[in-house]
C-alpha positions in Angstrom: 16.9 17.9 -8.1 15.1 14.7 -9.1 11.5 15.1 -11.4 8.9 13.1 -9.7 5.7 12.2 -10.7 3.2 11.2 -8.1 -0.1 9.2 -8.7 -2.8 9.1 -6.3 -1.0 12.1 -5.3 -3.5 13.6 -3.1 -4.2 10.5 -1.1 -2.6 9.9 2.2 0.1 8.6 1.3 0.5 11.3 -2.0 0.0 13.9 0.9 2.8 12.3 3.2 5.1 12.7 -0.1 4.3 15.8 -0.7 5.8 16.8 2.6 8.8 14.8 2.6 9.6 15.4 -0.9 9.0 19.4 -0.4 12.9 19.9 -2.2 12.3 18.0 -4.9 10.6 19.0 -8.1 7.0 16.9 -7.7 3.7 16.5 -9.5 0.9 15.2 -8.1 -1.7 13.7 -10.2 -5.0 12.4 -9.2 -8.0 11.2 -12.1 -8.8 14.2 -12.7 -5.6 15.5 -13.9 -4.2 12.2 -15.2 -6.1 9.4 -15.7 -4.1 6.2 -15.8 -6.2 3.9 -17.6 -6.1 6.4 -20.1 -2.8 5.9 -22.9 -3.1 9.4 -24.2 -3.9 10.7 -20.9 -0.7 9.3 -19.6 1.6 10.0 -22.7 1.0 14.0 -22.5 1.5 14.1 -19.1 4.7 12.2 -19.2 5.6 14.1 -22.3 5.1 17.6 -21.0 6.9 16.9 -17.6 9.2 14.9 -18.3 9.9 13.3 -14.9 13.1 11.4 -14.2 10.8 8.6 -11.2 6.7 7.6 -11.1 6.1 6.7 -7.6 3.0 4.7 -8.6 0.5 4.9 -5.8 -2.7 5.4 -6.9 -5.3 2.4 -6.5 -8.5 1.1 -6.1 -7.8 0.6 -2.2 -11.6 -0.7 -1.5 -11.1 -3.7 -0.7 -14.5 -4.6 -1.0 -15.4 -2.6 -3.4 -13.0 -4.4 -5.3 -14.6 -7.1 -4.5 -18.7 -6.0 -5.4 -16.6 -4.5 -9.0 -13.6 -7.1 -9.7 -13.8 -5.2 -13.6 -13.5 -2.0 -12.6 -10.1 -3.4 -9.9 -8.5 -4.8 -12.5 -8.7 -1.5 -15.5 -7.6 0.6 -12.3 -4.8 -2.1 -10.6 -3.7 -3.6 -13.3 -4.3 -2.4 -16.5 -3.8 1.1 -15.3 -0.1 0.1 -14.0 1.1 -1.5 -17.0 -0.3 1.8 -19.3 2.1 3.4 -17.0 4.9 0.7 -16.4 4.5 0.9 -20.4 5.3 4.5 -20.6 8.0 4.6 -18.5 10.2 2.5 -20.5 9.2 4.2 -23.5 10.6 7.9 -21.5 13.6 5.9 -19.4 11.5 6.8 -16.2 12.1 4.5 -13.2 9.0 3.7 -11.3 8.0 2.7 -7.8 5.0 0.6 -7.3 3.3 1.0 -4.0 1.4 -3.0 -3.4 0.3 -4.7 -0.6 0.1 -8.0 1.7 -3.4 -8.6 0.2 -1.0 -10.8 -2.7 -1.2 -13.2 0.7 -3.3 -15.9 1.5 -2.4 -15.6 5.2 -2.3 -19.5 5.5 1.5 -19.1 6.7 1.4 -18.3 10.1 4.4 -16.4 10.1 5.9 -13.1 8.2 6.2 -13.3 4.4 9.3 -12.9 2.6 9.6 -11.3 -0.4 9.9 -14.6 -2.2 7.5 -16.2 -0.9 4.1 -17.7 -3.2 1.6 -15.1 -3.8 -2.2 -16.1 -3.2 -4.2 -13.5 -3.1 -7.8 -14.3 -2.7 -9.7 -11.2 -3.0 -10.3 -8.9 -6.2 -7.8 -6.2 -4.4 -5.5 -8.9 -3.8 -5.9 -10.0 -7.4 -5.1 -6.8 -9.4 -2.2 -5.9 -7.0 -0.3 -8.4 -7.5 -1.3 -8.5 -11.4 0.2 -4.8 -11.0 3.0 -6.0 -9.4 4.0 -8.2 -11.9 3.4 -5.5 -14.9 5.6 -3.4 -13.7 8.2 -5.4 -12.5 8.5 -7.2 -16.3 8.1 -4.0 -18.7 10.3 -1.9 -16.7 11.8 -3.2 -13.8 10.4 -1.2 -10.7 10.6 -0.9 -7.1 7.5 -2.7 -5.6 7.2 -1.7 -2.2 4.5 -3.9 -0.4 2.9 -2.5 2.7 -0.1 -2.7 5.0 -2.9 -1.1 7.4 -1.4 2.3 6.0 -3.1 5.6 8.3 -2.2 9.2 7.4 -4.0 12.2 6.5 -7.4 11.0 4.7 -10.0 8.1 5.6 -8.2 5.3 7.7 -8.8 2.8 10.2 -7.6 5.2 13.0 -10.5 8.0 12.1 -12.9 5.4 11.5 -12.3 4.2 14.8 -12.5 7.4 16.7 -15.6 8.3 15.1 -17.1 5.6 16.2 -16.0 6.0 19.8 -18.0 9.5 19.6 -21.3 7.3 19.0 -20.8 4.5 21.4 -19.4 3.1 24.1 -18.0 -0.1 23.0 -16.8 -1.6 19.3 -16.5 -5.0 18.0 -13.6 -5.6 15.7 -11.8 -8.5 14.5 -9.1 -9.9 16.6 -7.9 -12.5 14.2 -6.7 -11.0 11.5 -2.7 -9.9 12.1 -0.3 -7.8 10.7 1.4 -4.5 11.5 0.3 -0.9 10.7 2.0 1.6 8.9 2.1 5.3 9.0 1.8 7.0 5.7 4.8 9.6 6.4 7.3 7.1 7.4 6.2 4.6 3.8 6.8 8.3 2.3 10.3 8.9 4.0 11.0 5.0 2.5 10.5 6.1 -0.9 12.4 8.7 -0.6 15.3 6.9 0.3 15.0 4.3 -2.3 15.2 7.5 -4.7 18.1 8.8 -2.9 19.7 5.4 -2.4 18.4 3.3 -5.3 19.0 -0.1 -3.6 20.5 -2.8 -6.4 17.8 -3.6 -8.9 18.5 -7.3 -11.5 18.5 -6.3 -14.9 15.1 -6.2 -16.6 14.5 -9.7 -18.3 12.8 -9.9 -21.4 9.5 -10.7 -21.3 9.3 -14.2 -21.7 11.7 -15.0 -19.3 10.9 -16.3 -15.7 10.7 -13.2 -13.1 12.1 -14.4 -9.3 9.6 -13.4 -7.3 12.0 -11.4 -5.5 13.3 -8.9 -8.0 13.3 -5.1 -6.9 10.7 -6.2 -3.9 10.7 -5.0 -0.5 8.1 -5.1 2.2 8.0 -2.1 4.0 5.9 -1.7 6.9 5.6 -0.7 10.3 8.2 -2.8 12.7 7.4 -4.3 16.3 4.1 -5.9 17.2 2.6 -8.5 14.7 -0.9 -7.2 16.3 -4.8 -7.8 15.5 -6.9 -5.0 14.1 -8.6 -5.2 17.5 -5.4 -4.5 19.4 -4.9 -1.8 17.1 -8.1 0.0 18.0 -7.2 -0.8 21.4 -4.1 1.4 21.1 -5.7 4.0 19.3 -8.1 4.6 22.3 -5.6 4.5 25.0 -3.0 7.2 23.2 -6.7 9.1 22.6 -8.0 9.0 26.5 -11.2 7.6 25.8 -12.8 5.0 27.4 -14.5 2.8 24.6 -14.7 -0.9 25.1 -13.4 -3.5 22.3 -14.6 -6.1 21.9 -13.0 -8.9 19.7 -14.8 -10.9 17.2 -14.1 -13.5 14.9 -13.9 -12.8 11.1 -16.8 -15.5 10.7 -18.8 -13.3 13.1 -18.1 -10.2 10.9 -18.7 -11.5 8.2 -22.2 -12.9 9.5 -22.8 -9.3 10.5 -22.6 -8.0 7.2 -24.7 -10.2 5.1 -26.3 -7.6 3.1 -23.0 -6.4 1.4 -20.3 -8.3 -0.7 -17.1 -8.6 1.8 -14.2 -9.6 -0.2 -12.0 -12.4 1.7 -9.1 -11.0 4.1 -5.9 -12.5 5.0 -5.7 -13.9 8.3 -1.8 -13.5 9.0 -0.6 -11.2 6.6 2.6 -9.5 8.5 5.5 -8.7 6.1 9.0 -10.2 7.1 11.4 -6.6 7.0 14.5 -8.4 6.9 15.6 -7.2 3.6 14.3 -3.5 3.7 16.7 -3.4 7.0 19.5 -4.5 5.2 18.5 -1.8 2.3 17.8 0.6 4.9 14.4 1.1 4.3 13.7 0.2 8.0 10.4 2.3 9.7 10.2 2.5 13.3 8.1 0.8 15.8 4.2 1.4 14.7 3.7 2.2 18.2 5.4 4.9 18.2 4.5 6.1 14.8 1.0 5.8 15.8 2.3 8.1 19.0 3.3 11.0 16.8 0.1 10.4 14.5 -2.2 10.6 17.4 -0.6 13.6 18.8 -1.2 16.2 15.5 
């Protein structure tokens, strides 16, 4: 039975492991319990539990938030991860880092590998991938990059349902693409990289130069590359309700929301899943992940 210690464990996607890792020994930490940014903080909790894999999911998920506090992003994305990348090595724990396809300009127009150029251009976008490559150079994790993740908590898809109890029609961007992903299937992923542990390089010493492929995989909902707006459309139809969507551009969103800082959002960020298949870390079709989310 493996020792796992879980940040951001009461989150959605700390919630989703909780369930699919019921008969393994876990412990979930939030801020409260374990603050990362904190050395000491981290060192007693390691110390006292002693677990044998961090799955690193805790995060400043905000995105504009981020953006409004780029400071506050980078103690919690970055500096955060390498106190616990850091650690890790120090108590021969492997890690899994949870990131995301806001490392992406978007400017591609087609999935993105593993290996391809990082550009992220938001504060979120920033200190993930700053995260990303802490971890990956001190101890050599897993980085598991995802998107549009939904579960138990705040999401897009109760965000979206809400609204449809206060109106009868919703704009939302239709030109912005990628593919959900449902927390419990991410979860199920991890789980098999800890069961499977797909090959790893060796750790390279500091200095030397990372491929910007090492230990990655993109794991995300497969079928549909989609907009967020056909997403909402979806939601609605597997709901029964009758709210209209209507697309907009991001320029028109943005427009709409003058009075707030709105950190930049990749326009095609979809994540090529050629290599989790291979490592069998597939997920199934979002559509019918969204099915089985929808019918709880």
């Amino acid at each position: 039975m493996a020792k796992i210690l879980i940040t951001g464990g009461y989150g959605q996607l700390g919630t989703a492991l909780s369930e699919v890792l019921e008969n393994e020994d876990i412990l979930l930490t939030d801020s409260d319990s374990m603050d990362i940014t904190d050395k000491d903080q981290v060192k007693k909790v390691f110390n006292e539990y002693k677990p044998d894999w961090l799955v690193h999911g805790a995060a400043l998920t905000n995105v504009d938030g981020c953006e409004e506090n780029p400071e506050l992003a980078d103690k919690v994305n970055h500096l955060g991860t390498k106190i616990l990348a850091e650690q890790c090595k120090k108590s021969g724990v492997k890690m899994i880092y949870i990131s995301t396809d806001y490392i992406f300009d978007g400017a591609k127009g087609a999935p993105y590998l593993e290996d391809d150029k990082p550009n992220p251009q938001s504060a979120y976008g920033r200190t993930k991938l700053e995260g990303e490559k802490d971890a990956r150079s001190i101890v050599g994790a897993y980085v598991l990059r995802t998107s549009w993740v939904y579960g138990q908590g705040h999401n897009f898809v109760g965000a979206m349902l809400k609204l449809a109890d206060k109106t009868d029609g919703i704009k939302v961007v239709n030109d912005q693409f990628g593919r959900p992903t449902y927390a419990l299937d991410l979860a199920k992923a991890i789980r098999d990289v800890i069961k499977k542990q797909p090959p790893l390089p060796v750790v390279p010493a500091p200095s030397a130069v990372i491929p910007a492929e090492a230990g990655i995989y993109n794991v995300t909902g497969d079928g549909e590359i989609i907009s967020w707006a056909d997403f909402a459309k979806e939601i609605f139809e597997l709901s029964g309700k009758d709210t209209k969507v209507t697309g907009i551009s991001t320029e028109e969103y943005f427009k709409g929301n003058q009075d707030k800082k709105i950190a930049p959002r990749p326009a095609y960020s979809a994540l090529d899943l050629s290599k989790s298949k291979k490592a069998g870390l597939s997920l199934r079709d979002w559509k019918e992940a969204l099915a089985e989310y929808m019918a709880l």
